[in-house]
N, C-alpha and C positions, 0 to 999 in steps of 0.2 A: 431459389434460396440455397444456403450453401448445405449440403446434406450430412457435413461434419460434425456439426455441433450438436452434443445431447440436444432431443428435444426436452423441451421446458413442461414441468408437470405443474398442475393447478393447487400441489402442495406446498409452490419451492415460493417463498417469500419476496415481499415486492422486488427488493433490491435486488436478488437473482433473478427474478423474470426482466428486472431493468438491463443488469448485464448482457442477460440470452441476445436483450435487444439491441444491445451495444454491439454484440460479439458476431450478431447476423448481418449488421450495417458493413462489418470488414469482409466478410465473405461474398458479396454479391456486387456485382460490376458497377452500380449506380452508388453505392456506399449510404444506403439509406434504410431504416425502418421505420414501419408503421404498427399503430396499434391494431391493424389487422392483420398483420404480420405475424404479429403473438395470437391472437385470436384464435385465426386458422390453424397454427400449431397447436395451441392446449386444445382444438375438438380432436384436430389427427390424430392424436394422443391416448385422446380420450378419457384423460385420468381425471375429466370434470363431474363425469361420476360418484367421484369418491366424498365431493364435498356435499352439505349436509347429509343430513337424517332420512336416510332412506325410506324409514318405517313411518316419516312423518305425513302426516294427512298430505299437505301441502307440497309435498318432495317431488320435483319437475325436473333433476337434471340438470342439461344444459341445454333442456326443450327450447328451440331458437335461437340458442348460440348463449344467451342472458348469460351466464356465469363466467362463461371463457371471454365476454366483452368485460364485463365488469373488470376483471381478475386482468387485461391488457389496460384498460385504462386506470386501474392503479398504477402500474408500470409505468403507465407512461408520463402519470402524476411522480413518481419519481425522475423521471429523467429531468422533468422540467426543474423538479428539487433540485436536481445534481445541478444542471445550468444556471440557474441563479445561486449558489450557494460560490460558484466559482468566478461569479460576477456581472452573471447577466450575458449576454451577444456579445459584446467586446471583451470579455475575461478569458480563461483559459482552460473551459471546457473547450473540446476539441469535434465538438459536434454543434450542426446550426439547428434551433428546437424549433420547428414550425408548428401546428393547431394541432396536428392528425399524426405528426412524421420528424424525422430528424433527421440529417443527412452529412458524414464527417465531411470538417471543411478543408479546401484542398491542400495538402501537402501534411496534412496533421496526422498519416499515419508512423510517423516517428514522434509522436508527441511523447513527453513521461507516460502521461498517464493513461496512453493504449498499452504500452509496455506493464504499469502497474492494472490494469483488467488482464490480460494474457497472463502475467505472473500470478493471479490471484485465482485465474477460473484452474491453470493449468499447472501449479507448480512450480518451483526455483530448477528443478531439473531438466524440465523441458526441452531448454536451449541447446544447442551445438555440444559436442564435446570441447571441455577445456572451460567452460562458460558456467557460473554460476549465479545463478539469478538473486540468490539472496544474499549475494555481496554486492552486487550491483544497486542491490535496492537500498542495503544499509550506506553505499557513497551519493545515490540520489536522496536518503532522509537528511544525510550530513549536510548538502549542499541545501533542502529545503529550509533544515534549523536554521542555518544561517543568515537565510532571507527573511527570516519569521525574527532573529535577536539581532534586526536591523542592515544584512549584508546587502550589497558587497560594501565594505568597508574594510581599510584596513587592520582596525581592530576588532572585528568581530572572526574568528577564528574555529575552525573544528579540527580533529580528529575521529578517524574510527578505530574503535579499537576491537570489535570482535574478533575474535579467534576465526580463522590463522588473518591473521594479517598479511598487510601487503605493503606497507607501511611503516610503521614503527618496529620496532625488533621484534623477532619472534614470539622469545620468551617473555612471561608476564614481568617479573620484576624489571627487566630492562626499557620495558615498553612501559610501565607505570614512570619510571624514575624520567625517561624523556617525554611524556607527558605532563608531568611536575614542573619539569622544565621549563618546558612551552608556556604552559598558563599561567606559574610565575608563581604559583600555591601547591603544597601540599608535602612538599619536603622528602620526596623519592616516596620508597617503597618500603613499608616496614616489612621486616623476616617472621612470617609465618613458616609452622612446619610443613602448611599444604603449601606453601608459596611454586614451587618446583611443579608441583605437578597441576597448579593453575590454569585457567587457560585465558578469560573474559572476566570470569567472576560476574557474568549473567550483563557483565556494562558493551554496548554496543557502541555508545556513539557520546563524544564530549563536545561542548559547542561552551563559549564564552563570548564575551564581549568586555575588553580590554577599555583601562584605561591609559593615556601616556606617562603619568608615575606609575612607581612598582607596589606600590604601597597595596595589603593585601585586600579583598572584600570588592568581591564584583559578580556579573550574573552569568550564573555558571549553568548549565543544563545536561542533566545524565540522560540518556534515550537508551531505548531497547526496540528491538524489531521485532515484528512475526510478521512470517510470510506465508503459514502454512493455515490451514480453514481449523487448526485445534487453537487460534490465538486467545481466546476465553480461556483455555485451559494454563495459557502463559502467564496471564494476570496474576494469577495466584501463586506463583514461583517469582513475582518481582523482584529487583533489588531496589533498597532502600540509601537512596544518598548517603543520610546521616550515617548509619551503619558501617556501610561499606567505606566512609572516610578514615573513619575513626579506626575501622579494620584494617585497611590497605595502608594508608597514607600515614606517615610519621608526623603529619602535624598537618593535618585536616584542614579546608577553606574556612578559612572565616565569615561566608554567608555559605548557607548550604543550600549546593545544586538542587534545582526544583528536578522534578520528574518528566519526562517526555515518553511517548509512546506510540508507536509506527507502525502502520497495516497498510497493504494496498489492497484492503478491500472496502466496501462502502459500507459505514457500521448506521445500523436500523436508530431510531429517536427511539424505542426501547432501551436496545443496550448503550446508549451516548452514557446518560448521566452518570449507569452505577459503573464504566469504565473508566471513564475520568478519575473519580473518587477512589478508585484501585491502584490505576496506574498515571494519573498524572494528567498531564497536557494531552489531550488524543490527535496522533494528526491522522487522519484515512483515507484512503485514496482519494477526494475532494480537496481537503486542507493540502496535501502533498504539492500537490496540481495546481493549488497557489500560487506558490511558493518558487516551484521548477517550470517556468514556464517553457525557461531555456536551462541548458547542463554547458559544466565548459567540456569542452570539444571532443576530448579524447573518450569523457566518460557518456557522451551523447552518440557517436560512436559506436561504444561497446551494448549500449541499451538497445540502437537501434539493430545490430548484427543478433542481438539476442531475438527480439520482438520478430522483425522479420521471420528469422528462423522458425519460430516460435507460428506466427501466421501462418505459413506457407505448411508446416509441418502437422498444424492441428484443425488449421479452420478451414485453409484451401486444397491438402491435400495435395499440393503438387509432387507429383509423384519420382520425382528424381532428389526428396528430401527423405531421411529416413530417419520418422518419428522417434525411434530405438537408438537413434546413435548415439544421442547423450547417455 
C-alpha cells in the first residue's frame, strides 16, 4: 500500500474513510481497494480502541477485528453510494464498484473528479507553483452549471467572476458592467463608496440560460465555491441574490438568480438537507462529476498538470517532486 497517505482513524467518518479508499486505489500499482484494505489499516492504527465504552460490561474492542470490519464496510456502503449516485457502471464515477473491492477504470486518472478528491483531501495549494487549485475548481463548477442549465448550448452561458480574475477586467465595477452586458440584465454597476476597494462581493460564479429576444427575465444562477474543509463555516457568510442585485446592479434581473453552491468534497445525508436550505442548490463532488464528465481542453489540461502534480507529490512520493514548491 502506498505508505503516504495519513492512516485512517476509526473516528474519521464514513465519507473520509471512503476517500482514504479512493485515495489508496491511486497509490498502489493495480489501482484498487478493498474493504480489507481499510480493515487492516484502522487495527494498524489501532485507534479502534477509542470507540465505545470502555467501562462498559460488554466493551471488547476490536477483539477479532468486529469494529475495524464494520467501520470498512460502511465505507464501502459509501463508495457504492458514490457509484450510483453518479449513475451506476456506465456514469461518471471513475472507479469500477465490485462486491468486496473497486478498481479505477483505465485511463480515469485525469478524470474531474480524482482532481476534485486530491484538491479536497490536500488543498488548492498543493499544486506546482504558478497553479491554483481553487481557481481551477471555480472554471470546472462554471463548466458543470452549464451542463446542469442545459449546456452545451448556445445560449446557455457562464462567467467566473471571483477575485482576481482572468477574464473579465480586474477591477469590480468594470467587470460587473461587462457582465451586465453579456447577460443582457442588470444595467452596469451602481457607485458604491466600497465599490473601489471591492473585489467579488462573495459572487464566484454566473451561469444563465438565454433567450433569442432580448427581452428581460430568464434563469439566472449566482454560485459560490469552497474548497477548503471550513466550507460549513462559508455557509454562514452567503451572498444573497436579491440583495446583492439590488446592491450592485442599477436595475437588478427581473427574475432573481437562484442560489448555487460548490465543494469538492462528498457532503454526508446529515449535512445535505440543512445546507441546501442555507446555501441553495448543493453541487459536491458527486453532482460536479455529473455534469464534467469532460472539460474543454485547455482547462482539462490545466486540472490534469495540477492532479498529477498533486499525485505524484503527496500519494506517491516520487521523489524528484518537491511537495514544498508550491
Amino acid at each position: 500500500m502506498p505508505g503516504h497517505i495519513p492512516a485512517p482513524s476509526a473516528s474519521d467518518s464514513p465519507q473520509d474513510l471512503a476517500d482514504w479508499l479512493e485515495l489508496h486505489s491511486l497509490g498502489v500499482d493495480d489501482r484498487s481497494s478493498s474493504i480489507q484494505d481499510l480493515a487492516q489499516e484502522l487495527r494498524r492504527a489501532g485507534t479502534t480502541d477509542a470507540v465505545g465504552d470502555p467501562d462498559a460490561a460488554t466493551y471488547r474492542g476490536d477483539a477479532g477485528g468486529e469494529v475495524s470490519q464494520v467501520l470498512a464496510e460502511g465505507a464501502f456502503n459509501e463508495i457504492d453510494r458514490r457509484s450510483k449516485a453518479c449513475g451506476g457502471e456506465e456514469g461518471n464515477y471513475p472507479f469500477t464498484v465490485l462486491d468486496y473491492a473497486f478498481q479505477l477504470k483505465e485511463g480515469m486518472e485525469t478524470h474531474p473528479y480524482v482532481f476534485m478528491l486530491l484538491l479536497s483531501r490536500f488543498g488548492y495549494r498543493a499544486g506546482p507553483n504558478g497553479s491554483d487549485g481553487a481557481k481551477l475548481f471555480e472554471d470546472m463548477c462554471a463548466a458543470a452549471a452549464e451542463s446542469y442549465f442545459g449546456g452545451p448550448h448556445p445560449l446557455v452561458k457562464s462567467h467566473v467572476f471571483g477575485f482576481p480574475r482572468r477574464i473579465l477586467p480586474p477591477g469590480f465595477g468594470g467587470a460587473l458592467d461587462l457582465l451586465c452586458t453579456n447577460l443582457g440584465e442588470g444595467g452596469g454597476h451602481r457607485r458604491r463608496p466600497t465599490s473601489s476597494n471591492q473585489k467579488d462581493a462573495k459572487l464566484d460564479i454566473v451561469v444563465w440560460r438565454d433567450f433569442h429576444g432580448k427581452e428581460g427575465g430568464k434563469l439566472i444562477g449566482f454560485g459560490q465555491c469552497a474548497t477548503g474543509e471550513g466550507w460549513k463555516e462559508k455557509t454562514t457568510e452567503l451572498l444573497d441574490p436579491a440583495q446583492w442585485c439590488v446592491h450592485w446592479m442599477n436595475d437588478p434581473p427581473t427574475v432573481t438568480p437562484i442560489r448555487l453552491f460548490f465543494v469538492p468534497h462528498r457532503i454526508s445525508n446529515e449535512d445535505w438537507s440543512i445546507t441546501c436550505r442555507s446555501a441553495g442548490i448543493l453541487f459536491d463532488r458527486i453532482r460536479i462529476a455529473q455534469h464534467v464528465n469532460s472539460l474543454a481542453p485547455q482547462l482539462q489540461a490545466r486540472c490534469n498538470e495540477w492532479a498529477q502534480y498533486v499525485l505524484a507529490a503527496k500519494v506517491l512520493k516520487i521523489s524528484d517532486v518537491d511537495p514544498n514548491e508550491s
